[in-house]
C-alpha positions as CSV (number, residue, x, y, z in Angstrom):
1,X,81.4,76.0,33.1
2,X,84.5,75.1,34.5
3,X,85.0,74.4,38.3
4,X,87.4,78.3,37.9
5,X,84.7,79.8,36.1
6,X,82.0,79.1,38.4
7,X,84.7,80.3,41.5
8,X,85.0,83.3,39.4
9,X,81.2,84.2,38.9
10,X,80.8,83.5,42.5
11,X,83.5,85.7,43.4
12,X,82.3,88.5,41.4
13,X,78.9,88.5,43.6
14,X,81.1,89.3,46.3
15,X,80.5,92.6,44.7
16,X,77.2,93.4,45.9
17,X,76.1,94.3,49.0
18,X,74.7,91.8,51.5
19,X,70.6,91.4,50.3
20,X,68.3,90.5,53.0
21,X,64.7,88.7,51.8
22,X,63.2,85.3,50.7
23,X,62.2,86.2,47.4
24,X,65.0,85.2,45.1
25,X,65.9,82.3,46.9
26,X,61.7,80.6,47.0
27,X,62.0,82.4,43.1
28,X,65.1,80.1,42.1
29,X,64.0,76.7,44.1
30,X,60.5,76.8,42.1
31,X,62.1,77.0,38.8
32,X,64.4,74.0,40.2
33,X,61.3,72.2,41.6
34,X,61.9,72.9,44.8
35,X,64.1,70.4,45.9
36,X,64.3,71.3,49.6
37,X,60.7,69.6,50.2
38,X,62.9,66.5,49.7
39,X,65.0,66.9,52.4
40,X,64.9,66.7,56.5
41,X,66.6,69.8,58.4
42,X,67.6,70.7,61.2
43,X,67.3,74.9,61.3
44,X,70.6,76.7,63.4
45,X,70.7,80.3,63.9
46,X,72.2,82.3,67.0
47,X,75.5,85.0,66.7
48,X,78.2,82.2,68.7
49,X,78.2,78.6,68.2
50,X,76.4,78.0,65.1
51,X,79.3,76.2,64.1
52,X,80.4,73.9,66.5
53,X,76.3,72.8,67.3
54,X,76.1,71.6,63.4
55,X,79.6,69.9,64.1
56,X,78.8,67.7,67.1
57,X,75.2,66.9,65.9
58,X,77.3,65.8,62.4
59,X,79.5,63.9,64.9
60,X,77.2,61.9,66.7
61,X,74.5,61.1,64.4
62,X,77.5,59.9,61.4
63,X,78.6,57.4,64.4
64,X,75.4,56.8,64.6
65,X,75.2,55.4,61.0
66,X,73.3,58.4,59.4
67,X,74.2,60.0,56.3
68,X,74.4,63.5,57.4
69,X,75.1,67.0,54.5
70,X,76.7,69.6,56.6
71,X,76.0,73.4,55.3
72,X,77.9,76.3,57.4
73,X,79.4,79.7,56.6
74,X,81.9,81.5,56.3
75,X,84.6,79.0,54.6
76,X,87.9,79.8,56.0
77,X,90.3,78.9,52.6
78,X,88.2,77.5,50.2
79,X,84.0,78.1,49.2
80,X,83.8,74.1,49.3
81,X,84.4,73.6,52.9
82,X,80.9,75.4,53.0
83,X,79.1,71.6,52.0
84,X,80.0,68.5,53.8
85,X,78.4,65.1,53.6
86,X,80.1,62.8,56.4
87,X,83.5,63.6,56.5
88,X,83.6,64.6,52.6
89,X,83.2,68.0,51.1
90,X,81.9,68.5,47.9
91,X,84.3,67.8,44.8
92,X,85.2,70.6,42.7
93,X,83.3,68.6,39.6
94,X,80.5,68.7,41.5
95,X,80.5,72.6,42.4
96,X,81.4,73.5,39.2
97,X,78.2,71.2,37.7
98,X,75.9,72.7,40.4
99,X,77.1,76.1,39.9
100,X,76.8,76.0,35.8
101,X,72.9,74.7,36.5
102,X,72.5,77.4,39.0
103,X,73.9,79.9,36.1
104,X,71.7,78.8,33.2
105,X,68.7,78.7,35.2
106,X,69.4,82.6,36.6
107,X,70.6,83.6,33.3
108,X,70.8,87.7,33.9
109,X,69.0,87.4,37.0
110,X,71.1,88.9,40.1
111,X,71.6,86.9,43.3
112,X,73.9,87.4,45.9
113,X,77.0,85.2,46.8
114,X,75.1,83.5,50.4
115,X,72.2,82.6,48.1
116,X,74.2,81.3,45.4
117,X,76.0,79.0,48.1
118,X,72.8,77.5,50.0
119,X,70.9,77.0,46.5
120,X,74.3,75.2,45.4
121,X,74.4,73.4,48.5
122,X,70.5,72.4,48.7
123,X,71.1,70.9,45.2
124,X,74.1,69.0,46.5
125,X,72.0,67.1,49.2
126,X,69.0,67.0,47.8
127,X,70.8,64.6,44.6
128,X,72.5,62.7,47.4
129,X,70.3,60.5,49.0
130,X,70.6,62.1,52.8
131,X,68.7,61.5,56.3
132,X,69.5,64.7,57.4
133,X,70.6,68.1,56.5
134,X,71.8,70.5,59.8
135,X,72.0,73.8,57.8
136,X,72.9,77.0,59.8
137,X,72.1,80.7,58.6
138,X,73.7,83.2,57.4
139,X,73.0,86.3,58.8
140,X,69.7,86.4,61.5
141,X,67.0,84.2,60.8
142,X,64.3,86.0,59.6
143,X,64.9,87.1,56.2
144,X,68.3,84.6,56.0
145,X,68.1,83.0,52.2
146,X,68.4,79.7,54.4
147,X,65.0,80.3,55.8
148,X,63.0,78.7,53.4
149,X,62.8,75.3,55.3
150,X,60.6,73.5,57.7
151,X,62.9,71.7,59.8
152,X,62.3,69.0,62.1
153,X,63.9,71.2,64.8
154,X,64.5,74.5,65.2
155,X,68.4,75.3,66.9
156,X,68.9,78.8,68.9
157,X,73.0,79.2,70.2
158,X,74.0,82.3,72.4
159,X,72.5,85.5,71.2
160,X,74.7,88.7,71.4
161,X,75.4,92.0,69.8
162,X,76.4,91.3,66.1
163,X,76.2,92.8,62.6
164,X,74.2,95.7,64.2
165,X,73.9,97.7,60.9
166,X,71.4,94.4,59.5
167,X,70.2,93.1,62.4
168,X,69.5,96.3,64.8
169,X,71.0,97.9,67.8
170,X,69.7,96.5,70.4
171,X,69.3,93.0,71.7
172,X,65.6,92.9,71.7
173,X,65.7,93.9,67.8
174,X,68.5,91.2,67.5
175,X,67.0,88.5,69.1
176,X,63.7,89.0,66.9
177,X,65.4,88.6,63.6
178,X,67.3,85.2,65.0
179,X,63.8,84.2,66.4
180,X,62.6,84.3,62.9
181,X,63.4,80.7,62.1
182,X,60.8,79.2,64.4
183,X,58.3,77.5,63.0
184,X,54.6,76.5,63.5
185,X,55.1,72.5,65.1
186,X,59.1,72.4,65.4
187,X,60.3,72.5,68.7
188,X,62.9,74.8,69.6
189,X,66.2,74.1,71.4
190,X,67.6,77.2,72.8
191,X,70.5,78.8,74.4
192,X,70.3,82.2,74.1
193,X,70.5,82.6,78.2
194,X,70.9,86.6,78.2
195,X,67.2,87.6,79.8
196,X,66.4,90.2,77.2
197,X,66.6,87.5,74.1
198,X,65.5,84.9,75.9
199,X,62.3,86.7,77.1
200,X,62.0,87.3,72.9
201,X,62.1,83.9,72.1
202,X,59.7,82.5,74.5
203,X,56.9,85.2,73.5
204,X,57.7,84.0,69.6
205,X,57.6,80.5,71.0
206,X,54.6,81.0,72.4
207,X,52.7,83.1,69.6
208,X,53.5,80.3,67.4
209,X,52.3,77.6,70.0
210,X,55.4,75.0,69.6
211,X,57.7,74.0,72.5
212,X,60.8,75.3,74.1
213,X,63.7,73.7,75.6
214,X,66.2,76.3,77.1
215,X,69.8,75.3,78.2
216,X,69.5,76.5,82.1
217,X,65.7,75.7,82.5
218,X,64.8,72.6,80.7
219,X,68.2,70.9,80.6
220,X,72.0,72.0,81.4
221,X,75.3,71.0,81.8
222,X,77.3,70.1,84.9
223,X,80.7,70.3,85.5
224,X,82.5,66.7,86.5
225,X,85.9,66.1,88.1
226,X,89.1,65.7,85.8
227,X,87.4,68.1,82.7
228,X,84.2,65.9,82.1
229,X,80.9,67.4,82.5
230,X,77.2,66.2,82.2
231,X,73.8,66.8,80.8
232,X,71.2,67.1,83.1
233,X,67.2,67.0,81.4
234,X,64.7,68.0,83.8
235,X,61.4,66.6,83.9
236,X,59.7,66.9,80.1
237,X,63.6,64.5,79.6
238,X,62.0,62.3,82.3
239,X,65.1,63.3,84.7
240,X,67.9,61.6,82.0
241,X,71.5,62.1,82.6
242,X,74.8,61.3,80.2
243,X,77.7,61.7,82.2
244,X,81.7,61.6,81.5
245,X,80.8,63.8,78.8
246,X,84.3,65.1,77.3
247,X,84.7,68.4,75.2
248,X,87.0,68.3,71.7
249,X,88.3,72.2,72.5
250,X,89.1,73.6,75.4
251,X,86.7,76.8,75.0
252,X,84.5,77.7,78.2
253,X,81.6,77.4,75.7
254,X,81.9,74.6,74.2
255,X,79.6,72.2,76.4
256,X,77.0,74.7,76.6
257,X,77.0,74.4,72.5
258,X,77.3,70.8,73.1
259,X,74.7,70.7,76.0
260,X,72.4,72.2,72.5
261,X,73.1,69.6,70.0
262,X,72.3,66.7,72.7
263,X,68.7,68.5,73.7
264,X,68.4,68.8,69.1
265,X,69.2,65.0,69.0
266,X,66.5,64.0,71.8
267,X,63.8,66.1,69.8
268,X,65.0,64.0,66.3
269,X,64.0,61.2,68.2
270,X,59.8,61.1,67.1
271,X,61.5,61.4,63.4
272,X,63.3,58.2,63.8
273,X,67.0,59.3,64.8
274,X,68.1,57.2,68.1
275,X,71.1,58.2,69.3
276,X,72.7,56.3,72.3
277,X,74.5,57.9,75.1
278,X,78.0,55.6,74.5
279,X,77.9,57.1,70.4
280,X,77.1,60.8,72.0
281,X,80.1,60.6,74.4
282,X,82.1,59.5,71.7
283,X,81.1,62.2,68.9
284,X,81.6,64.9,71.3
285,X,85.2,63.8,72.3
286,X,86.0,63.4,68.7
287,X,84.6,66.8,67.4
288,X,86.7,68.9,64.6
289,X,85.9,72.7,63.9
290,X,88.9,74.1,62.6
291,X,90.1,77.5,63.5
292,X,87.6,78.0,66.6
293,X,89.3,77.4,69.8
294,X,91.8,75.2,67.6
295,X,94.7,74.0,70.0
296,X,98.1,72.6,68.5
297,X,102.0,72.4,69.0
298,X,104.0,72.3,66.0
299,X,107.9,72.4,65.6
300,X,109.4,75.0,63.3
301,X,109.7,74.5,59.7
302,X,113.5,72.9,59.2
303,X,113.7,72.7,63.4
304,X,113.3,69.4,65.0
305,X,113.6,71.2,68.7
306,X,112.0,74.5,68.6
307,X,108.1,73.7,69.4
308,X,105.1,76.6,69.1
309,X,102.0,76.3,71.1
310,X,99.1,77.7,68.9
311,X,95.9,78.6,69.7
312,X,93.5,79.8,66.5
313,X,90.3,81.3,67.0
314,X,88.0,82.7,65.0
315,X,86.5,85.0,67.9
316,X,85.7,88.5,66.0
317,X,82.7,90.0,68.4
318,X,82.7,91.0,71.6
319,X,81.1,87.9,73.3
320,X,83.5,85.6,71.6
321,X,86.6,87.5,72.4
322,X,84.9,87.6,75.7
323,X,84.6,83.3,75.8
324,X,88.4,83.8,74.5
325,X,89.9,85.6,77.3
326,X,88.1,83.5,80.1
327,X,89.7,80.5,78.3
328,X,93.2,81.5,78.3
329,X,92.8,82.7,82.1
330,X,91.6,79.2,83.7
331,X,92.5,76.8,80.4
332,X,96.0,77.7,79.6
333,X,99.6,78.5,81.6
334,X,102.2,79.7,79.7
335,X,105.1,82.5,80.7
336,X,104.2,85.1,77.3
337,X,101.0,85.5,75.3
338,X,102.0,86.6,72.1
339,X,98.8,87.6,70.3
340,X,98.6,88.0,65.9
341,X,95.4,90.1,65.5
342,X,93.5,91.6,62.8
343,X,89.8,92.3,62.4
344,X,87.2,93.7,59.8
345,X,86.8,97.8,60.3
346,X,83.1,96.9,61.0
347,X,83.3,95.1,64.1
348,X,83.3,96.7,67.7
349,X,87.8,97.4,67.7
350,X,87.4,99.3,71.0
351,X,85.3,96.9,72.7
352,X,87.0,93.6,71.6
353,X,90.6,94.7,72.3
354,X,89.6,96.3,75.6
355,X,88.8,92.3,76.4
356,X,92.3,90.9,74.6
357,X,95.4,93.1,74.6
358,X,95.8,93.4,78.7
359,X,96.0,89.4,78.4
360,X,98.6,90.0,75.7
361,X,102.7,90.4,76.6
362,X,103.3,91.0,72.4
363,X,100.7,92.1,69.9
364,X,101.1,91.6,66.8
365,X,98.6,93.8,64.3
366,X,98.1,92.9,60.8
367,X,96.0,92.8,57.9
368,X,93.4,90.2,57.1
369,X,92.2,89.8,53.6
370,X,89.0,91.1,52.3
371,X,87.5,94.3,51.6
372,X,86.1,95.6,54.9
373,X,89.9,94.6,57.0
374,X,91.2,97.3,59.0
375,X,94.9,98.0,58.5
376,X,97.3,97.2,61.0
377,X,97.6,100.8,62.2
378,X,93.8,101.8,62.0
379,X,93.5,98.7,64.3
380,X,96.1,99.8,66.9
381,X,94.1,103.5,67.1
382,X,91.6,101.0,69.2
383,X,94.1,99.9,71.3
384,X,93.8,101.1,74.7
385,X,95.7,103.9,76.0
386,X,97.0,102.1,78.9
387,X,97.9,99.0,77.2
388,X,101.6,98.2,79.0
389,X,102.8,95.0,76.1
390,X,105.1,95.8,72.6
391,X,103.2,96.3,69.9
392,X,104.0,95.8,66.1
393,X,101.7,96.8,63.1
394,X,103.1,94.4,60.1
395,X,101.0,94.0,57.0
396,X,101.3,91.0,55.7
397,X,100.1,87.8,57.8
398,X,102.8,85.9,56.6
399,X,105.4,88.1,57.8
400,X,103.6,88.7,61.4
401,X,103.2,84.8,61.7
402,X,107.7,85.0,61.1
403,X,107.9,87.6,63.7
404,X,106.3,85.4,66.1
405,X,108.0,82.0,65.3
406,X,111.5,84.1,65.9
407,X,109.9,85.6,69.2
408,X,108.1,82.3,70.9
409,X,109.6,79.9,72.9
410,X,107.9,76.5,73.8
411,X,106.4,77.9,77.2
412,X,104.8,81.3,75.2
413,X,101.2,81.0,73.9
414,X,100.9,82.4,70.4
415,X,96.8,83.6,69.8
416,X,95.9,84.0,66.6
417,X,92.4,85.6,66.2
418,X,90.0,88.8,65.7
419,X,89.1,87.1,62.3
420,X,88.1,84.1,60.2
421,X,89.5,85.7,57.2
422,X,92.5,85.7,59.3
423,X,92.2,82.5,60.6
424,X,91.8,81.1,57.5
425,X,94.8,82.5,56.1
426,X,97.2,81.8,58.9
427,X,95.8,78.2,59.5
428,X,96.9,77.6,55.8
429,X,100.5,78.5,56.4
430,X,100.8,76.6,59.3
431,X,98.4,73.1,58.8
432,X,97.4,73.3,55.1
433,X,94.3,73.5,53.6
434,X,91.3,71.6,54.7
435,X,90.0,71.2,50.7
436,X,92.3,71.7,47.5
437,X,92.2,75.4,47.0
């Protein structure tokens, strides 16, 4: 099959609904002879900051002279930015070779478009001669297709209210399905502060007998002067400290997810991965992870003086637009906010742009792509009655991201978020595509 075709198949998987379970993942990897048992993981669920942990632990350890494979979801323009070795993502002869295998060994058997991705991907890296794989879930933990690993260490980021209708309504129910991916003998590194989860995964922690390091007990992260901050380990990290730590994005957030991948790289150490505080200082500072809390200023296509401020982020649930808003109000100055929003109909509208639009002088609500978006005008029904800004519902992403550029000057703020399928789509149109589409 041809690198299209494959795209194609996968695409049409899209089709069916979102499967839950082990089976048809540990059913495929035996007929493949299961070549995860070849491989070293490191295991990252949570609902915020899956992302950006997997990035700075890529960071440091590749400065660090490891050969790292990378697998995180969702893709924001093409499927291949899903699997990363290093600074590479995986060719499009390569997916199309790993996808045609993956086709002739299903044959009419049905799998869904997540478990066609991490088999693709654990084929990938297990043919590529790796030290370590940091693969993050899905969806939960517990019955996410990625959960058919034994990692070295186990990661848990921030735990909030997400994807209720899989996961439960409640943040006990929640925090059970992310606790799912801790494992008899692999410590756990955890950030999920909010009491109710955390008091879940200490009891699972416990019940399984394995150790737990928590961001805010164990080890934590300082502010510094002049935007630097440092990690503090308590006594089972014999009192260590790395100071003029520097974060790559300016979210509020972002050195508690860093504060994580720092307490995962001290547990690697037993396995043989020695990390030095001068090559963590440096990864962190250096960190990518496009379209989250993405900061840039860009002149206008065919101006050299009109500049745009841009800030692209991917936050789509109510914690993250949460982390957003706190981030403008002590990151950013700037005399208008002129907001580009669009979400999926799914999500909690009402709740998230409660948070957003009194931050925002000019909305601007549009259409993201994908089946479950919300239309511009079903997404200003959420809006709230009070809201004081302009508002304009335009369909097309392309023609809101216009309507802004004529609108901004160089002292405005232009948000762009509610989405990754917007993100993605708007990040395109503005810095190109992260792989060859």
């Amino acid at each position: 099959m041809t690198y299209d075709e494959v795209l194609a198949h996968l695409d049409s998987l899209q089709m069916h609904k979102i499967k839950l379970g082990l089976d048809a993942m540990q059913s495929f990897l035996e007929k493949v002879g299961r070549p995860e048992n070849d491989l070293r993981f490191v295991h990252v669920a949570g609902t915020n900051g899956k992302g950006s942990v997997c990035a700075a632990l890529s960071e440091a350890l590749g400065r660090a002279g490891y050969k790292i494979g990378v697998y995180t979801s969702p893709h924001l323009s093409s499927v291949r930015e899903r699997f990363r070795i290093g600074d590479r993502y995986i060719t499009k002869d390569e997916f199309a070779a790993l996808g045609s295998k993956i086709c002739e060994v299903l044959g009419t058997e049905q799998i869904t478009y997540f478990e066609f991705t991490t088999a693709l991907g654990l084929l990938w890296f297990a043919e590529s001669e790796l030290d370590l794989v940091l693969l993050e879930t899905g969806l939960g933990g517990r019955l996410d297709a990625t959960n058919i690993v034994t990692p070295l260490v186990s990661v848990i980021t921030s735990i909030s209210m997400d994807h209720e209708a899989y996961l439960g309504d409640s943040m006990t129910a929640v925090a059970g399905e992310k606790a799912g991916i801790i494992k008899k003998g692999v410590p756990v590194v955890s950030g999920a502060t909010a009491p109710e989860a955390a008091a879940v995964i200490g009891e699972v922690c416990k019940e399984k007998n394995v150790d737990l390091f928590c961001l805010g007990r164990e080890f934590d992260c300082d502010e510094e002067d002049d935007n630097r901050w440092c990690w503090s380990g308590g006594d089972v990290f014999d009192g260590l400290r790395i100071e003029d730590l520097e974060c790559a994005h300016p979210s509020l957030v972002h050195k508690e997810n860093d504060a994580l991948a720092i307490a995962a790289l001290l547990q690697l150490r037993p396995h043989g991965f020695n990390v030095d505080s001068d090559t963590v200082r440096k990864g962190l500072a250096a960190v990518k992870w496009p379209g989250r809390m993405e900061y840039f200023e860009q002149a206008l296509p065919g101006e050299k003086v009109k500049m745009c401020r841009y800030l692209l982020d991917g936050a789509h649930n109510l914690e993250g637009v949460k982390n957003l808003a706190k981030t403008l109000e002590q990151k950013f100055s700037y005399e208008k906010l002129i907001c580009i929003w669009g979400a999926m109909i799914d999500k909690d509208l009402t709740g998230t742009l409660a948070i957003i639009a009194p931050l925002a002088d000019e909305l601007i609500l549009t259409q993201p792509d994908g089946e479950r978006s919300a239309t511009a005008a079903q997404v200003h029904s959420f809006l709230p009655d009070n809201y004081k800004g302009s508002v304009h519902c335009v369909s097309r992403g392309v023609d809101a991201l216009a309507l802004v550029q004529g609108k901004a000057t160089d002292k405005d703020l232009i948000v762009i978020g509610g989405s990754l399928y917007l993100i993605g789509a708007m990040r395109s149109l503005l810095l190109g595509d992260l792989v060859e589409i």
